[in-house]
C-alpha positions as CSV (number, residue, x, y, z in Angstrom):
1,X,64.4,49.7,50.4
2,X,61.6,49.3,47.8
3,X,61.0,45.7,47.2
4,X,61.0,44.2,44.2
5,X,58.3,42.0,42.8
6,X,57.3,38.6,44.6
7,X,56.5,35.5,42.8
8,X,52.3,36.2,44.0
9,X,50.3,38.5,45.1
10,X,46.7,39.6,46.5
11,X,45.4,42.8,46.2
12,X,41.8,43.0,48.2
13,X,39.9,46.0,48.5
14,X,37.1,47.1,50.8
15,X,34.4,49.5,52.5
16,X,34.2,50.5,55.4
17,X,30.2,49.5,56.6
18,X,28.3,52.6,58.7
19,X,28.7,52.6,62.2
20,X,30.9,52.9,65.4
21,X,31.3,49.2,65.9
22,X,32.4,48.9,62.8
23,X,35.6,51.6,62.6
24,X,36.4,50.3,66.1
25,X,36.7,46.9,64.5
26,X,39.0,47.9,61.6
27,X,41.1,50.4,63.9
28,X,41.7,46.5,65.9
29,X,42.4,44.8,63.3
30,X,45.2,47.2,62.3
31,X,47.2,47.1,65.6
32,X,46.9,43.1,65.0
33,X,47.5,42.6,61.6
34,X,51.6,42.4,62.1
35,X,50.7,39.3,64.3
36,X,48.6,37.7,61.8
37,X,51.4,38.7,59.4
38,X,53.7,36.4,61.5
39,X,51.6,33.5,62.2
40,X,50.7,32.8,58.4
41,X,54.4,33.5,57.6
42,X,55.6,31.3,60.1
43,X,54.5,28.3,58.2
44,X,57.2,29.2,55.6
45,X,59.9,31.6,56.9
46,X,61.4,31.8,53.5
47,X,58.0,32.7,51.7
48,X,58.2,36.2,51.7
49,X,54.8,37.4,53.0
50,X,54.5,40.6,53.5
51,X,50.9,43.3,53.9
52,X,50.8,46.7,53.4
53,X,47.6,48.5,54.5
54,X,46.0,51.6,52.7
55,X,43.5,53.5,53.9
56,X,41.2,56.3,51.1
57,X,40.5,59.4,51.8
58,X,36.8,59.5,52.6
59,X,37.8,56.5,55.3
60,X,40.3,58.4,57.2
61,X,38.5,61.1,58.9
62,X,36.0,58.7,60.7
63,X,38.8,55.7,61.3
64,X,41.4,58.4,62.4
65,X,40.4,61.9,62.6
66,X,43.5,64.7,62.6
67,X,46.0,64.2,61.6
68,X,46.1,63.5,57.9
69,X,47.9,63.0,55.5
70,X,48.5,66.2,53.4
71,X,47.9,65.3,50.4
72,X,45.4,61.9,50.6
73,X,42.8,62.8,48.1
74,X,40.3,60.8,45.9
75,X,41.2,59.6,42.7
76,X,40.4,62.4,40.2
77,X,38.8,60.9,37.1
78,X,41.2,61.0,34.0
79,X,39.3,61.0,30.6
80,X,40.9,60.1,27.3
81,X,40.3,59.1,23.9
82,X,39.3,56.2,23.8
83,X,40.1,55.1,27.2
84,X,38.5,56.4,30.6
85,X,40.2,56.2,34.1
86,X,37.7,55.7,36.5
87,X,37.0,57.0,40.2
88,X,36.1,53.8,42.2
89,X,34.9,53.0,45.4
90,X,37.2,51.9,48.4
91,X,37.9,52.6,52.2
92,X,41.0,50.0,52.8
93,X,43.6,48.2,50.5
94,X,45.1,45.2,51.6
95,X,48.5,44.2,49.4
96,X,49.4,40.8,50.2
97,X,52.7,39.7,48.5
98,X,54.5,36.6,49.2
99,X,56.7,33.8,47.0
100,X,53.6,31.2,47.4
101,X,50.2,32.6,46.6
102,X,48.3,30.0,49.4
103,X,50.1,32.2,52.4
104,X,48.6,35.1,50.6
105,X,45.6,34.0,50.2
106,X,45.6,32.4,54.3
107,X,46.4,35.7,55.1
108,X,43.6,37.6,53.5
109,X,41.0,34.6,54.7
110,X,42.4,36.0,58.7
111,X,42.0,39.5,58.2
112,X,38.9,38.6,56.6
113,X,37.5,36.5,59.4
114,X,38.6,39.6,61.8
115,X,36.7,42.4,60.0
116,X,33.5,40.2,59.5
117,X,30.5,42.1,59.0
118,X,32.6,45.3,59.6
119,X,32.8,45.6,56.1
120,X,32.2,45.1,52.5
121,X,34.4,43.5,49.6
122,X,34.4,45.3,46.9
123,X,37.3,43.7,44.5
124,X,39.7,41.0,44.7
125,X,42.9,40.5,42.0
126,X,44.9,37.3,42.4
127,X,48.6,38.2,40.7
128,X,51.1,36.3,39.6
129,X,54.9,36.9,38.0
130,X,54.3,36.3,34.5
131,X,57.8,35.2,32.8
132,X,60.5,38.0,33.2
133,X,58.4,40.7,34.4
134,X,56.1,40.8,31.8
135,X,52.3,41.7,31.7
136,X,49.5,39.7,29.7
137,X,50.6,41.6,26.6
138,X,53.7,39.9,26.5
139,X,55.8,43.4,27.4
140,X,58.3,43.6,30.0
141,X,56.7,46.0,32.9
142,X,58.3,48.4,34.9
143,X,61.8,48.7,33.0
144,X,61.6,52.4,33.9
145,X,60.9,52.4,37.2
146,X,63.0,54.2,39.7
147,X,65.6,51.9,41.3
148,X,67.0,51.9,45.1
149,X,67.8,55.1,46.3
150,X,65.7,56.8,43.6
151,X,62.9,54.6,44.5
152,X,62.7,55.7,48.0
153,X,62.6,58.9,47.4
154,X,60.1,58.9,44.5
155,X,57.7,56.9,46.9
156,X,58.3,57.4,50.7
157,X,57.4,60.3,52.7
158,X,59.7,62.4,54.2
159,X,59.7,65.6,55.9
160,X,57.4,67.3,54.2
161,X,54.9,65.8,56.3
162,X,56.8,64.5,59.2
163,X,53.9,63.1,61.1
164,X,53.1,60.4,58.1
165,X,57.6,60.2,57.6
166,X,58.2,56.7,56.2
167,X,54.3,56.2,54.9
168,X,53.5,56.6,51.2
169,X,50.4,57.2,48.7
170,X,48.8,54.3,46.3
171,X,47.0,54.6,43.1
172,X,46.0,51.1,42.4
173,X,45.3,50.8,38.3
174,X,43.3,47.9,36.7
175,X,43.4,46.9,33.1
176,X,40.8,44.7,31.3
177,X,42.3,43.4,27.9
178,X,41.0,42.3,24.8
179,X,43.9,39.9,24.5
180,X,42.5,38.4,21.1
181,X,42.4,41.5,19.6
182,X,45.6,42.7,20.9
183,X,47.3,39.3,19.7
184,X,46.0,39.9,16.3
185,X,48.1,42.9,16.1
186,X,51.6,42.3,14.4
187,X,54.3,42.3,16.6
188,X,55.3,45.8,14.4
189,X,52.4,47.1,15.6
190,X,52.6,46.3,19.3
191,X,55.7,47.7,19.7
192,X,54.9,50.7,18.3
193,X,52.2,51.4,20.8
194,X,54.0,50.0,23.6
195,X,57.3,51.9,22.6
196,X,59.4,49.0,23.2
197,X,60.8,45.9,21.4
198,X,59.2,43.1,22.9
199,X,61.7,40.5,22.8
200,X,64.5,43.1,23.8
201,X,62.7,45.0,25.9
202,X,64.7,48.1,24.5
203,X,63.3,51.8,24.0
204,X,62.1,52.9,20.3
């Protein structure tokens, strides 16, 4: 099943640093990482805490070689008007979820402490559940998304590419707001560029 959302959350991402040593170090960490998983989460056995690992594609080839994942790519750039989605740098993702953000953030502090010097942090994003599913514009997220069985099969891999079966691909999407501009905007407004009531959380 896909699992819904979890009261925090840490998303950390980092490169890979040049050398041998180095991947050797991150290849270890991954065979250890379900063990740090259950030593944090031990504290609370009700908390929740859960990591899911992702790897980029300019990182695979030298952590793993063949085979690989058919269709791992980079992020292609997305230009709009006015807004821009950017390419950005990253080897590994760490998603850290859990119902109490310190056993997320214990868990990052070990698998930071194992990779040491083997690599570089490049962005860190503390989340939290805001409300009833809403984001900081006051919206309800994710009302659209796929549920249960449609769920799985909108995000696992199957056997199209049976040596990566049960795996699945990330695109992980920041937003900066301008919060005080967007909160001088009539509720009118708002919902006519989010295309939802915001109270109601129904369609326009």
């Amino acid at each position: 099943m896909v699992a819904p959302l979890t009261r925090a959350a840490l998303f950390l991402i980092v490169t890979v640093n040049p050398g041998m040593e180095n991947r050797a170090t991150v290849r270890s960490l991954c065979g250890d990482v379900g063990g740090l998983l259950r030593a944090v989460g031990f504290r609370d056995q009700d908390g929740q805490l859960s990591c899911v690992i992702g790897f980029g594609s300019d990182a695979w080839d030298p952590l793993f070689g063949r085979p690989r994942p058919v269709e791992l790519h980079l992020f292609r750039e997305i230009s709009g008007r006015p807004h821009r989605a950017v390419s950005t740098p990253g080897d590994i993702l760490f998603h850290i979820r859990a119902k109490r953000m310190d056993l997320c953030f214990e868990l990052a502090t070990q698998i930071m402490a194992r990779l040491g010097n083997a690599v570089f942090p490049v962005d860190e994003v503390h989340g939290f559940r805001y409300f009833d599913n809403r984001d900081l514009v006051g919206f309800v997220d994710g009302t659209e998304n796929p549920r249960e069985q449609a769920a799985i099969e909108a995000t696992i891999i199957g056997g199209e590419d049976s040596a990566f079966a049960g795996g699945s691909y990330v695109i992980v999407q920041k937003y900066l707001h301008d919060l005080h501009r967007w909160n001088a905007l009539s509720t009118e407004v708002q919902e006519r560029i989010i295309g939802r009531t915001k109270l109601s959380d129904i369609e326009l």
